[in-house]
N, C-alpha and C positions, 0 to 999 in steps of 0.2 A: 361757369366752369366747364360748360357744356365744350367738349371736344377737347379739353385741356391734355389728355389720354388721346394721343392720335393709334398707335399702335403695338400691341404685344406679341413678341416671337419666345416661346419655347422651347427650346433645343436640347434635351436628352440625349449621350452618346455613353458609351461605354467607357471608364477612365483604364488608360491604359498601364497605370501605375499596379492596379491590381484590384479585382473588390470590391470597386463601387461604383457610382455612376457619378458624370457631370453634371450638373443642371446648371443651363444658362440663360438667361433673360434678359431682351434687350427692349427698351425703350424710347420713345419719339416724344419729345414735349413739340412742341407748336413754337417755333422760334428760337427751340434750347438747343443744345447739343444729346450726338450719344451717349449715353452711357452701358456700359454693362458689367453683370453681377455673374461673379461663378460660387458654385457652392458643392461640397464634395458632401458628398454621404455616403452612410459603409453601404456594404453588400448587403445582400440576402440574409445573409448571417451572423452580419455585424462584424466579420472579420477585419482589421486592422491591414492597410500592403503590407507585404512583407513578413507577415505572420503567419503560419503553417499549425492547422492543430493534425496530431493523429486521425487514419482514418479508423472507420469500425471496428476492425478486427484487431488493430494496433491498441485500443485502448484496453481489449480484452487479452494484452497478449500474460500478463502475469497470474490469471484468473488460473487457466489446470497448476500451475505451480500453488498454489496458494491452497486450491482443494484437497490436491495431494499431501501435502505437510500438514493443512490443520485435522483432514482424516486420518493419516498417521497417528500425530500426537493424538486425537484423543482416542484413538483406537487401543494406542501402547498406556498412554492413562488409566481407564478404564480396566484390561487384562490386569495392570498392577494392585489396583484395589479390590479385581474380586478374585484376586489370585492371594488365598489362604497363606500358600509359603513364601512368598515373598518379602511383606514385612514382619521379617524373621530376623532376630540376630545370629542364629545358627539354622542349621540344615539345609540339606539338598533343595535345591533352587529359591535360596534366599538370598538378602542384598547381604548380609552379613557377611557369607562365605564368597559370592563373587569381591564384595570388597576387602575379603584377607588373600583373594588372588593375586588382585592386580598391586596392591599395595607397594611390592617393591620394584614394580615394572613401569611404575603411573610415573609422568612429565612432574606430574605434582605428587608428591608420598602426603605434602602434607593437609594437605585437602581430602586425601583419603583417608587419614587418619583422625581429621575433627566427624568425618562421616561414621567411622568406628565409635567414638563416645554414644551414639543414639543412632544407631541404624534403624532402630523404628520409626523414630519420628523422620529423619531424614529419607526413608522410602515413602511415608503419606507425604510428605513435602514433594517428593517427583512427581510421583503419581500424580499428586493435583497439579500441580504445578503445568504437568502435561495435558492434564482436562482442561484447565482454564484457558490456557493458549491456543489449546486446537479448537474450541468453542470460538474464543473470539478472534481467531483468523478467519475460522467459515461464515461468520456471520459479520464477517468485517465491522467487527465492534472493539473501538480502540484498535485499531490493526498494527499502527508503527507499535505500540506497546505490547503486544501480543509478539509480534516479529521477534520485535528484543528481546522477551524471555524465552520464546523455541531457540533464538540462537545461542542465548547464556547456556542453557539447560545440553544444546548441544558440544558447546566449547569444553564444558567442566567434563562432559562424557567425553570428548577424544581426548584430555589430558589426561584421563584416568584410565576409562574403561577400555579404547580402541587405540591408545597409546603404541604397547606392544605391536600392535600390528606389521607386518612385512610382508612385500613393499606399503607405502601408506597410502596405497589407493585399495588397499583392502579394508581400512576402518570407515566403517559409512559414517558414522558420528561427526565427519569431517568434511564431507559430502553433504552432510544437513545441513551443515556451517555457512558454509556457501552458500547453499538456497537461501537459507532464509535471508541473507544478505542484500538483494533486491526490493524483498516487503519490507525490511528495515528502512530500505530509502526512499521507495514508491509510495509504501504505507495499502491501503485496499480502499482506491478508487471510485471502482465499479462493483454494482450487486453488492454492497453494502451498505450497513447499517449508518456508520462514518459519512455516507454519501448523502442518505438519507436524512440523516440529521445536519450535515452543510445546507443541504437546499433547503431545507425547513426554514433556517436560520435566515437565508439569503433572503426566501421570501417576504418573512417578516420584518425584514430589515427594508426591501423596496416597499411594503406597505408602510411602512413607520416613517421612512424619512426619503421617499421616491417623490 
């Protein structure tokens, strides 16, 4: 079998397709014909042609949005539960009296008026409702679910509270709307928890069945 292997060539080039490289390998039998083999493999990166991922700053671009809103809510969270007159059914700077304000000016009366049966409880219901969401935006723990509730929490406040408003770029409650409307679809990617626990997952999943 000695010399049976007359010759082997090599040839690496860059695929012009996009990504990855050629490899091509030709051979000499002793009486045979040529043959040759090509074989594509990804890039560096393992990138796919034709596939673009975001760069750096692109992946972090919803990150200040995200800190902004979940600092908010749990800023406004917080001030409501350790703010004494607030869950009040009566008096100066309680939810009680803001909500016999707006009552006949709100998109919805009638939303404001199941809020009137238990203004108490229905203000520890904001309140947390605002701590949990802005915790678990900032710590991107559960994010799409977190999103959805700042933006619920926002919607029922511009039917009610910043309704009245004129022109309606004067109610921000409606402006919150809208932000959070991007975490609702993106969800929190990056620097979070969510992320953290995907890779986790991933990993033990290429260990178990890689």
């Amino acid at each position: 079998m000695r010399g049976n292997l007359a010759r082997t060539r090599v040839r690496i080039s860059p695929s012009r397709a996009g990504g990855g490289t050629i490899v091509r390998s030709r051979w000499q039998r002793r009486g045979g014909r040529h043959g040759s083999r090509t074989a594509h493999t990804p890039g560096r990166r393992g990138r796919c042609p034709g596939r673009r991922s975001p760069g750096g700053l692109a992946r972090h671009a919803l990150l200040p949005l995200r800190l902004f809103l979940g600092g908010t809510f749990l800023y406004a969270g917080l001030q409501k539960l350790t703010d004494p007159a607030f869950p009040a059914a009566s008096g100066k700077g309680s939810l009680g009296e803001l909500l016999g304000q707006v009552h006949d000016t709100a998109a919805l009366p009638q939303l404001v008026g199941l809020a009137q049966h238990g203004p108490v409880g229905f203000a520890y219901a904001l309140a947390g409702g605002q701590v949990l969401v802005g915790i678990g935006t900032l710590l991107g723990l559960l994010g799409r679910l977190a999103a959805f509730g700042g933006a619920l929490i926002s919607l029922s406040l511009w039917l009610t509270v910043s309704w009245p408003a004129s022109p309606y770029y004067y109610g921000n409650d409606l402006a919150y709307l809208l932000a959070w409307t991007p975490l609702v679809l993106a969800g929190t990617a990056t620097f979070s928890l969510d992320a953290a626990l995907a890779n986790r997952r991933e990993r033990h999943g290429t260990q178990l069945y890689g």
